[in-house]
Residue frames relative to the residue before (quaternion, step in Angstrom):
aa qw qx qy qz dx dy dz
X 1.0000 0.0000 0.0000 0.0000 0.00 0.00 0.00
X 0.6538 0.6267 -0.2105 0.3681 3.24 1.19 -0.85
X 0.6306 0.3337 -0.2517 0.6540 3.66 1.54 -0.78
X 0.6821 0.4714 -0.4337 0.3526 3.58 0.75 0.06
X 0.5600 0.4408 -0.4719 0.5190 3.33 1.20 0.00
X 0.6084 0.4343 -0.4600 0.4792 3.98 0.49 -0.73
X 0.4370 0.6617 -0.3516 0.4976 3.71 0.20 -0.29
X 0.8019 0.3050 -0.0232 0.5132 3.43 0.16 -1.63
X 0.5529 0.5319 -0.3328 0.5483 4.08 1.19 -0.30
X 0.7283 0.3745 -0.3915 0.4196 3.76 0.65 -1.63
X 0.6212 0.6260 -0.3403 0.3261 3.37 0.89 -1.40
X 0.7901 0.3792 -0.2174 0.4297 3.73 0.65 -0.73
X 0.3180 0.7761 -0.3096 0.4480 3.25 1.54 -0.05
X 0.2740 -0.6090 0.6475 0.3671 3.45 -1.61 -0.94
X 0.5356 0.5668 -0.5558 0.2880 3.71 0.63 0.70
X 0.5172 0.5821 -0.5067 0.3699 3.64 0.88 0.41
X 0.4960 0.6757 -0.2827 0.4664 3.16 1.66 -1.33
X 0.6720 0.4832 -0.3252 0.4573 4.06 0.48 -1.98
X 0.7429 0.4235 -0.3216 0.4065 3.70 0.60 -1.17
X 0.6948 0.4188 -0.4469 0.3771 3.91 0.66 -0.16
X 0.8121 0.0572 -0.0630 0.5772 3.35 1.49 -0.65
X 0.5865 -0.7140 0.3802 -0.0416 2.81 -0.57 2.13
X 0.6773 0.6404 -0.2672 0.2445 2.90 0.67 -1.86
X 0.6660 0.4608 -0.0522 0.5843 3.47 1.25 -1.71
X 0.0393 -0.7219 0.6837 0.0995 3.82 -0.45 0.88
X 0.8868 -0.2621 0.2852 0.2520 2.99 -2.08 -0.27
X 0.7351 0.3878 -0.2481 0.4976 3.04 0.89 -1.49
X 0.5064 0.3957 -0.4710 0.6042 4.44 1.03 -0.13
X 0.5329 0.3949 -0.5801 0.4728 3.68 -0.01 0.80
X 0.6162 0.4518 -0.4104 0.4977 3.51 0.71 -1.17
X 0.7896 0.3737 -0.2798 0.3982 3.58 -0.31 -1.14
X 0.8570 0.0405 -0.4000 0.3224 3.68 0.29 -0.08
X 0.7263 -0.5360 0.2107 0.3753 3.53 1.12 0.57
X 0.2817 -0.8415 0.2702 0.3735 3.80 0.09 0.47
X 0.5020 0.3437 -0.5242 0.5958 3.40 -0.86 0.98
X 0.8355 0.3282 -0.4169 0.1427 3.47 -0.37 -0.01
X 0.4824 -0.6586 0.4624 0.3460 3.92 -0.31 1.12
X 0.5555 -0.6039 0.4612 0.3376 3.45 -1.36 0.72
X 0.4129 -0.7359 0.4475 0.2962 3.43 -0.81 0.51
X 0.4826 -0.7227 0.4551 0.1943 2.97 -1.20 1.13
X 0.5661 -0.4931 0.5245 0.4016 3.97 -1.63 0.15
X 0.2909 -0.7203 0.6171 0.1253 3.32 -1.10 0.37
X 0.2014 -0.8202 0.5353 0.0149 3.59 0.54 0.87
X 0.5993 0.5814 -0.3156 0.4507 3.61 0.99 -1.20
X 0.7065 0.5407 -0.2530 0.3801 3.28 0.53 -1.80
X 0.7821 0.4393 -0.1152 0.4267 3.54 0.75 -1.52
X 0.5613 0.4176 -0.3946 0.5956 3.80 1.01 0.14
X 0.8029 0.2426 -0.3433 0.4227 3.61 0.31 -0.17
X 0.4319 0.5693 -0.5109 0.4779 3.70 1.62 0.31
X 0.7396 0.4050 -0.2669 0.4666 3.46 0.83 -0.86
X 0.6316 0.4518 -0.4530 0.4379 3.94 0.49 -0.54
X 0.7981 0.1232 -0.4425 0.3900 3.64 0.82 -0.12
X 0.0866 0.6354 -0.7046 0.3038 3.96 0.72 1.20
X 0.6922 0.5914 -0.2554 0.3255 3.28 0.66 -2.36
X 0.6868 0.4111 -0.3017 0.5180 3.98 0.58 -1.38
X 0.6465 0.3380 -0.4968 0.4701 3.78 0.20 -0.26
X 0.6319 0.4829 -0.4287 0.4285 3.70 0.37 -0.97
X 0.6918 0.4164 -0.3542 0.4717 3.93 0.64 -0.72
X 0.6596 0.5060 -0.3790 0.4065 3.67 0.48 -0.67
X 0.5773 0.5062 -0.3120 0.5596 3.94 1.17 -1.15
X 0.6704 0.3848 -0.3751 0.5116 3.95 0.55 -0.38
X 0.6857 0.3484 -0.3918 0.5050 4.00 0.43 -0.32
X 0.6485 0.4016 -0.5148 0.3914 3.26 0.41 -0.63
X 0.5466 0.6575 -0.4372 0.2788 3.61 0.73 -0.75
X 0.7142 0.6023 -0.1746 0.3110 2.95 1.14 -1.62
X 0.5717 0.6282 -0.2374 0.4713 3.31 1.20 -1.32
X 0.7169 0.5580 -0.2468 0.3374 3.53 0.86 -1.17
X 0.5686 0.4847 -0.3010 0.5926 3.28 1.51 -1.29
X 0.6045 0.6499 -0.3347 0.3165 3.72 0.43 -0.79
X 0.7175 0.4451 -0.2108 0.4926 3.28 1.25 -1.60
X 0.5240 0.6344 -0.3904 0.4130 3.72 1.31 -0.65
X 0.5137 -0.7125 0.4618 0.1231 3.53 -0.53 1.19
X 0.1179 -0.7391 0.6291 0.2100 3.67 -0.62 0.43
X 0.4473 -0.6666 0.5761 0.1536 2.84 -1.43 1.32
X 0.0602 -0.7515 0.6428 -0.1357 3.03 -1.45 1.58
X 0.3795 -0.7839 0.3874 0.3024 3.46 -0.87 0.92
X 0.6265 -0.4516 0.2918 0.5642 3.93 -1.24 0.59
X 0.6741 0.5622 -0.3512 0.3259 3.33 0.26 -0.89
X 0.7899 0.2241 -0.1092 0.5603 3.47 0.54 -0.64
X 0.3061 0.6388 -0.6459 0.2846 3.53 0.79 0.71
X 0.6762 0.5167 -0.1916 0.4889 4.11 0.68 -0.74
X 0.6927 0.5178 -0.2375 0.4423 3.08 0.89 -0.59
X 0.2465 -0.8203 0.5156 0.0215 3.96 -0.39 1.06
X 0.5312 -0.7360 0.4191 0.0200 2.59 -0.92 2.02
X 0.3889 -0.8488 0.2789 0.2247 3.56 -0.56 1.32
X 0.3789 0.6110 -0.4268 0.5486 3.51 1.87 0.44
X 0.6784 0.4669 -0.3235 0.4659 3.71 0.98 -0.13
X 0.6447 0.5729 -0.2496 0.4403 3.27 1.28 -0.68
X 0.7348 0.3162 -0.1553 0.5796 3.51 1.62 -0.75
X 0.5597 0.3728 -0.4752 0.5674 3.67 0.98 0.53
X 0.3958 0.6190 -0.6408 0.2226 3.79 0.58 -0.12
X 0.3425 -0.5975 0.5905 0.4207 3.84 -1.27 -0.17
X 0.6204 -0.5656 0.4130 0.3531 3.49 -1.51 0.68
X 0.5553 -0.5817 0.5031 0.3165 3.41 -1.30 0.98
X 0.6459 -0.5865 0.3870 0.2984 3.90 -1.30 1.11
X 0.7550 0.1602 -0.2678 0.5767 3.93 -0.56 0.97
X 0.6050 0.5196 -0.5475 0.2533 3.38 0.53 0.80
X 0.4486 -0.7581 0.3791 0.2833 3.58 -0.61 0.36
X 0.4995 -0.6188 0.4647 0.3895 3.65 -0.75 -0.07
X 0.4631 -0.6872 0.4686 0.3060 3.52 -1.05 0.38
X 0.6072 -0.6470 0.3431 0.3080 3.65 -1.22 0.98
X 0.1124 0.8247 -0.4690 -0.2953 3.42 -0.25 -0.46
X 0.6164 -0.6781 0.3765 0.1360 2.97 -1.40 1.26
X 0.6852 -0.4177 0.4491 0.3928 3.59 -1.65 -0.56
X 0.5100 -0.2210 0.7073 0.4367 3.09 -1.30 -0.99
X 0.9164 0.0402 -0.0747 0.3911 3.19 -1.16 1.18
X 0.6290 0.6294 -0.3276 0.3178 3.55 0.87 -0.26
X 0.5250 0.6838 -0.2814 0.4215 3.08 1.54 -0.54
X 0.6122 0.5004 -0.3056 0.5305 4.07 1.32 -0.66
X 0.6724 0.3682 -0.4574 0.4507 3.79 0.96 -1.06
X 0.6382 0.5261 -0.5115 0.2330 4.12 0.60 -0.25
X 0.6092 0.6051 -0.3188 0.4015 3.27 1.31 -1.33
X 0.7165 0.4986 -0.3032 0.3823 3.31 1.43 -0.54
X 0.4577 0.6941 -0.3052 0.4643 3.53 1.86 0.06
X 0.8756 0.2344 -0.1435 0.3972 2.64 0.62 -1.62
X 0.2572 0.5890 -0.6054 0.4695 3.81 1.69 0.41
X 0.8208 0.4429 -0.3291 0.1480 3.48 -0.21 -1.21
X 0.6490 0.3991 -0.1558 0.6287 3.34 1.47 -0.95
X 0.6177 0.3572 -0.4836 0.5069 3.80 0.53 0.84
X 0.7396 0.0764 -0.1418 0.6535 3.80 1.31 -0.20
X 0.1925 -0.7136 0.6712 0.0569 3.45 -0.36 1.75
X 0.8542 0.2217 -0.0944 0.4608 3.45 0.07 -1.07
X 0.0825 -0.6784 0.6802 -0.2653 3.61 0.73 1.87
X 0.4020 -0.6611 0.5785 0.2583 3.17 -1.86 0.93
X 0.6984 -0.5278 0.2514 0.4128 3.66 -1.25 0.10
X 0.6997 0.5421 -0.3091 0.3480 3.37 1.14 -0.17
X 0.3304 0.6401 -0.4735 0.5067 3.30 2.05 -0.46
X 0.8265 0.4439 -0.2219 0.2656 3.35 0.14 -1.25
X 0.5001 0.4548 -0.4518 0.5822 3.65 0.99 -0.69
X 0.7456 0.2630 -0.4765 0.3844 4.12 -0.54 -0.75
X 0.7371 0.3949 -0.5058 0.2118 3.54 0.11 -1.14
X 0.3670 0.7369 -0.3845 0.4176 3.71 1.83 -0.32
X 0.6876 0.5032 -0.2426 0.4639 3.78 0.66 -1.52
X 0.6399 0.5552 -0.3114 0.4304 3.52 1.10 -1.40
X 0.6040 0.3955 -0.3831 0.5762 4.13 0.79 -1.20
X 0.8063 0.3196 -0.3664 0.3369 3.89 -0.34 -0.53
X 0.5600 0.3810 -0.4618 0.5727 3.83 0.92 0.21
X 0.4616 0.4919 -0.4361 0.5957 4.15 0.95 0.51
X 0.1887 -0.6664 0.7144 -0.0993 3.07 -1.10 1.02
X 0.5823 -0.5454 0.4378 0.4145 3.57 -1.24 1.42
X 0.7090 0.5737 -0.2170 0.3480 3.86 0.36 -1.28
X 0.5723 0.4838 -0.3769 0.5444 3.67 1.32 -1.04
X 0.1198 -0.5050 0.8265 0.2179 3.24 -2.28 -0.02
X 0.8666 -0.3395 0.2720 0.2445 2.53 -2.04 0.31
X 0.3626 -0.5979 0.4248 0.5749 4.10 -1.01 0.27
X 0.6756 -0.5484 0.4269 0.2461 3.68 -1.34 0.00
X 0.5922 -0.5896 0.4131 0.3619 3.44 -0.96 0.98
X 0.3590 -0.7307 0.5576 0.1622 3.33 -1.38 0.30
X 0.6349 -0.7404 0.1461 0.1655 3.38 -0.02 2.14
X 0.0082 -0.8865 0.4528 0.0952 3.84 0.67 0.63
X 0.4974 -0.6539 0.5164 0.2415 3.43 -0.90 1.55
X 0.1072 -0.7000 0.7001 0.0920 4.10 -0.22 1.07
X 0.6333 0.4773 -0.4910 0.3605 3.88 0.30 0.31
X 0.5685 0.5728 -0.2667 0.5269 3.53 1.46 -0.42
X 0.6703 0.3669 -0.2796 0.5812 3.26 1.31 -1.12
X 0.6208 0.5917 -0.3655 0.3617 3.65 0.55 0.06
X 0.4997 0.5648 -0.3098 0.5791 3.27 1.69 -0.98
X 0.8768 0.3550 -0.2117 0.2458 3.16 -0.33 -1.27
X 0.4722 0.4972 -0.4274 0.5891 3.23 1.78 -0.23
X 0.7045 0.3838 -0.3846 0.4566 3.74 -0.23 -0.69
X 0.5745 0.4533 -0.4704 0.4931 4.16 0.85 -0.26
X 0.7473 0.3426 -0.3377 0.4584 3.72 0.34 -1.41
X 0.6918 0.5398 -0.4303 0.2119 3.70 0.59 -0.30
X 0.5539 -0.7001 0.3728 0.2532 3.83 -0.76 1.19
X 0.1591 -0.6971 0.5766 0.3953 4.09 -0.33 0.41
X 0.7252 -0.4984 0.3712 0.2964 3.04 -1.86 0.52
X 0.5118 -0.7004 0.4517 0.2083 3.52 -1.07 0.67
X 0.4572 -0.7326 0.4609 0.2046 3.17 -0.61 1.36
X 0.4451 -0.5531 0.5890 0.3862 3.83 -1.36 0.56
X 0.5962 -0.5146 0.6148 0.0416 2.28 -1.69 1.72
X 0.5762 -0.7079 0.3948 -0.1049 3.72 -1.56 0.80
X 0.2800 -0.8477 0.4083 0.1905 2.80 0.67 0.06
X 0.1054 -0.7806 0.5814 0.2039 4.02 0.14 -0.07
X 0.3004 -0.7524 0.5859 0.0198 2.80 -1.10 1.75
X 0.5002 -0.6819 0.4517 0.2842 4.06 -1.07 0.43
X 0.3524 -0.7295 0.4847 0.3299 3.19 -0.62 0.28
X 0.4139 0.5743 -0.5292 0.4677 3.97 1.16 0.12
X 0.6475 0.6904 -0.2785 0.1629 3.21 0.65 -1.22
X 0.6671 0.4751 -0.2939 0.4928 3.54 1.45 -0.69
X 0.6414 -0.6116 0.3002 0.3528 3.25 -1.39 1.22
X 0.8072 0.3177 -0.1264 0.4812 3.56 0.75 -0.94
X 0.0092 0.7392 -0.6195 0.2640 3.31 1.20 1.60
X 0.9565 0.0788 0.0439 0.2774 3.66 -0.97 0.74
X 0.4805 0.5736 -0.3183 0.5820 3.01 1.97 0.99
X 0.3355 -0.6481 0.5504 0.4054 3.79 -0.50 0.73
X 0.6144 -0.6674 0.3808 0.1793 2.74 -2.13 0.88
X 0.6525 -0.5356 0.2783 0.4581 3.90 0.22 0.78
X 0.6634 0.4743 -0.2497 0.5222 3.50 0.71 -1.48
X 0.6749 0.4441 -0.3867 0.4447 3.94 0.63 -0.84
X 0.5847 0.4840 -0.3351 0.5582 4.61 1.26 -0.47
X 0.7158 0.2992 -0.4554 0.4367 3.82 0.87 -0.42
X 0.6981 0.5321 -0.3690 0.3054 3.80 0.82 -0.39
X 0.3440 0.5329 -0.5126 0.5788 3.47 1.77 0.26
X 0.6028 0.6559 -0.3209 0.3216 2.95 0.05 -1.72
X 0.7814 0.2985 -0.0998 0.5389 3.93 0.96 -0.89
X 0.5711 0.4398 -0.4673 0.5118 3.44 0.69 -0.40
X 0.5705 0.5244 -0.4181 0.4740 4.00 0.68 -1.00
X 0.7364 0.3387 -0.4169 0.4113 3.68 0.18 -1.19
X 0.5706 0.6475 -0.3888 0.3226 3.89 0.57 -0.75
X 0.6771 0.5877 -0.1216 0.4259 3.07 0.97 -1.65
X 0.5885 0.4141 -0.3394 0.6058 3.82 1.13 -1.31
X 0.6757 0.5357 -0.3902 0.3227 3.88 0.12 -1.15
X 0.6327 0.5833 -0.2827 0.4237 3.77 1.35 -0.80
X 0.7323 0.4522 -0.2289 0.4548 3.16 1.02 -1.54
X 0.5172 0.4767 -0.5023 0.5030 4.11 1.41 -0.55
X 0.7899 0.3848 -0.3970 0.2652 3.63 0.15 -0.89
X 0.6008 0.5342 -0.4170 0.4241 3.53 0.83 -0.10
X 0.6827 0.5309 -0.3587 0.3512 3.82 1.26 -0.58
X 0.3874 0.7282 -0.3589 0.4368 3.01 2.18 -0.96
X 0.8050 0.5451 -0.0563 0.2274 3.42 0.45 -1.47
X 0.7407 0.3915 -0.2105 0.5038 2.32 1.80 -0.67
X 0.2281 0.8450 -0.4422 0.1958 3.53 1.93 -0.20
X 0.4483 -0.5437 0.5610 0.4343 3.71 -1.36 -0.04
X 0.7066 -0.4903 0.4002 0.3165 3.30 -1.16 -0.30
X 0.7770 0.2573 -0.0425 0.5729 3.83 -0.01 0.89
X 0.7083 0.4318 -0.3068 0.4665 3.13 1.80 0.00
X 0.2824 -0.8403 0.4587 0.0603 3.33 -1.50 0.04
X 0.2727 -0.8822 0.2674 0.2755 3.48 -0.02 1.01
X 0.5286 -0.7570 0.3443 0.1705 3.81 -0.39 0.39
X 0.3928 -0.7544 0.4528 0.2674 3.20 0.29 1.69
X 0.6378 -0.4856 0.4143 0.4311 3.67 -1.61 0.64
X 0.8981 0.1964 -0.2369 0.3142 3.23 0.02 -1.03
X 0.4333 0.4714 -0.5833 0.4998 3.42 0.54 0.67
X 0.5717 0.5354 -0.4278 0.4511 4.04 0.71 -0.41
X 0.7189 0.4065 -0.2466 0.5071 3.72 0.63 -1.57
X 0.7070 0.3705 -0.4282 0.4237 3.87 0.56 -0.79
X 0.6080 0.4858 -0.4090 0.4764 4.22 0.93 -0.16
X 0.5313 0.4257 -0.4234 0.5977 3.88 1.23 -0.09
X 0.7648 0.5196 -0.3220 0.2034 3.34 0.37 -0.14
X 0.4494 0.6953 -0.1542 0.5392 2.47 1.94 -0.98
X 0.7385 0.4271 -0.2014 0.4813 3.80 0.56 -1.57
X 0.6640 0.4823 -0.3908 0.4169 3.71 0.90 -0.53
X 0.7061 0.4407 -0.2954 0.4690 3.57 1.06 -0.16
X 0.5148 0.4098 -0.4605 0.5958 3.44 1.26 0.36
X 0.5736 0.6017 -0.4284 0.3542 3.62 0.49 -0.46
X 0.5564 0.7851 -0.0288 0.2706 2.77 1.32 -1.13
X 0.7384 0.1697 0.0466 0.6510 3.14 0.78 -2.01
X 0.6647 0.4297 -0.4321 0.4323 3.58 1.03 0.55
X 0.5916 0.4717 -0.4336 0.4893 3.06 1.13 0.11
X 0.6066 0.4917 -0.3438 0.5216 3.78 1.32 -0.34
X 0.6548 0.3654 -0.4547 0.4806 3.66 0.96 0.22
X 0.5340 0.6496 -0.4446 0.3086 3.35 1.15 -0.17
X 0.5207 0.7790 -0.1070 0.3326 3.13 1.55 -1.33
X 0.8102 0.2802 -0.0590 0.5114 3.15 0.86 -1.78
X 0.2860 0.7553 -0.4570 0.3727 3.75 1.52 0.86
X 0.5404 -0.5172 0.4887 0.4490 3.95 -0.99 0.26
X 0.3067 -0.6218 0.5447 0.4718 3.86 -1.15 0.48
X 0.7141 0.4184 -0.2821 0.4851 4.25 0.72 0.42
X 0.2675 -0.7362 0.6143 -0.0952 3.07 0.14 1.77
X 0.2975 0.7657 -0.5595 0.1106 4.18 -0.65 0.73
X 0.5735 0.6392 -0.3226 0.3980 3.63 1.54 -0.16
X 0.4717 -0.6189 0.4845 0.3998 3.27 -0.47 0.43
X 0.4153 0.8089 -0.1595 0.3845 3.72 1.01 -0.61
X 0.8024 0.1769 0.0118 0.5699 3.15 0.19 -2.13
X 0.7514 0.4036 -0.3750 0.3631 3.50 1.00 -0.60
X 0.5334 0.4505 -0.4938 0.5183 4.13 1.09 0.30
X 0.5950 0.3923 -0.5313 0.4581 4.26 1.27 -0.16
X 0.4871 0.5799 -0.4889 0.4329 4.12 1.08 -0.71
X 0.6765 0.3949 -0.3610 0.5061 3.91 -0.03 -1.49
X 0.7916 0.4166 -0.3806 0.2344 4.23 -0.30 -1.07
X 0.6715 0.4587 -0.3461 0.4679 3.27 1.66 -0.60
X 0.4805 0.6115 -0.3809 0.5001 3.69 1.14 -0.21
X 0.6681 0.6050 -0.0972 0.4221 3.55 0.74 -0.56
X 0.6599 0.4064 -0.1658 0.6099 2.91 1.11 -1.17
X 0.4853 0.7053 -0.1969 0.4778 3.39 0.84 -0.59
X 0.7685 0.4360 -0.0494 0.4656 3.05 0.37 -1.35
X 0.4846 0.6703 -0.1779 0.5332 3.34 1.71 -0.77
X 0.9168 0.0747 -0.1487 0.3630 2.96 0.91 -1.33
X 0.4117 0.6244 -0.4806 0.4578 2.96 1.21 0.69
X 0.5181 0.5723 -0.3865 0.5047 3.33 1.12 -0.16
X 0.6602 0.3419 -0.3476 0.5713 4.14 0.33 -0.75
X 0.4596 0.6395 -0.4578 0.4127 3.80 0.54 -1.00
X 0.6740 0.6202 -0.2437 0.3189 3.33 0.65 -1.51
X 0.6874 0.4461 -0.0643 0.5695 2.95 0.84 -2.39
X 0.8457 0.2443 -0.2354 0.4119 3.63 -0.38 -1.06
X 0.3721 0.6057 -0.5234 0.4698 4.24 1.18 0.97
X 0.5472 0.7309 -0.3090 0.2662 3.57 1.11 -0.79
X 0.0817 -0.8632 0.2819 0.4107 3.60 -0.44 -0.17
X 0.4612 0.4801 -0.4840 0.5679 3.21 0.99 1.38
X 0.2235 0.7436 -0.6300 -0.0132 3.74 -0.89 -0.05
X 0.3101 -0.7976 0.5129 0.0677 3.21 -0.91 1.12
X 0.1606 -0.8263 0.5316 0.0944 3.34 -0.57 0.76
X 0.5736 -0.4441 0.5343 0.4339 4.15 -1.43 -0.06
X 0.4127 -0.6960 0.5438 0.2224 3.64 -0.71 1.18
């Protein structure tokens, strides 16, 4: 009974489990807890964490690029015009041109010797005996002697010295009748009269101001010109009642209306007087 109950403990346990799979001891039970399956790699997760590492790492390298690109290369005036002989030999070949043959070993002396002959049929004998001497001191194996190195920075100078700048458009010459406000003062010169006058009047009131009597006041123009106006039409209609009087004045009556309109009159020919002036002073 006794081994059937041990029996009946291992079996319900996890040591049947430890003995089929090894791999996973006792203590990975402690650490991830029982019931829970080991955890698996995400492969998925980590290729697309890393393909977009890659796009940022590629974008930070163009942008880089673009930047150096946009940085200007410094070039002197002089040779701003002047074309740069790495440009001249990366250009691409103009359309209908052909490519050049290339030759053997050694083939290159029998053309030069072709085409010497057929550019100078009628060469004298001695042309011929040296350029003859020249092919036999050549050897199939030799090449030619070498060019002699040309300074393209000299030839750049002196092109960019002998070379003419472009000619500015030419102008036209414009008249001087031609502008609209040919012979008209300039606006700004009518407002600064326009101020010196107001300054000037403002000086000449304050000195009269100053000089006023005491208790007086001076009389603006047009309260002066509208009170001259005023008196010339009473002058007026008293002198038109004076008119329409008898020429024989004997009533007591007509001759105190003959004396009041004569008077009156007289009145106003008197302000007429005063308020014709161009100052009039008045009681403040």
């Amino acid at each position: 009974m006794e081994a059937r109950r041990n029996a009946d403990r291992n079996m319900s346990g996890n040591a049947v489990a430890f003995a089929i799979n090894p791999e996973h001891p006792f203590r990975d039970m402690q650490y991830r807890g029982p019931g829970r399956p080991a955890s698996k790699k995400d492969h998925a997760r980590e290729n697309r964490h890393l393909i977009k590492e890659l796009q940022q790492r590629a974008k930070a390298k163009q942008a880089d690029a673009v930047a150096k690109a946009a940085v200007p290369v410094f070039r002197m005036k002089r040779f701003q015009d002047v074309e740069s002989k790495l440009s001249q030999t990366l250009r691409p070949p103009a359309p209908g041109r052909h490519h050049a043959d290339f030759l053997r070993k050694g083939a290159g002396v029998a053309r030069l010797v072709a085409s010497d002959a057929t550019a100078r049929p009628k060469s004298s004998p001695r042309a011929d005996e040296s350029l003859a001497e020249q092919l036999k001191s050549l050897s199939v194996g030799e090449t030619l002697p070498k060019r002699k190195p040309k300074n393209f920075i000299k030839m750049n100078l002196k092109a960019a010295i002998e070379a003419q700048p472009p000619a500015a458009p030419k102008e036209e010459p414009t008249s001087i009748t031609q502008s609209v406000g040919f012979g008209r003062v300039p606006l700004y010169i009518h407002k600064r009269k326009l101020e010196l006058a107001k300054k000037d009047e403002d000086k000449r009131l304050a000195q009269e101001k100053e000089s006023l009597p005491p208790g007086m006041t001076l009389m603006s123009e047009e309260e002066r010109q509208r009170t001259v106006e005023l008196l010339l039409q009473n002058q007026k209609k008293l002198i038109g009642q004076l008119a329409k009087m008898p020429l024989t004045i004997e009533t007591p009556s007509l001759v105190e209306k003959h004396n009041a309109i004569n008077a009156k009159i007289a009145e106003v020919e008197a302000a007429l007087k005063l308020f014709t002036r161009k100052k009039v002073y008045i009681t403040a």
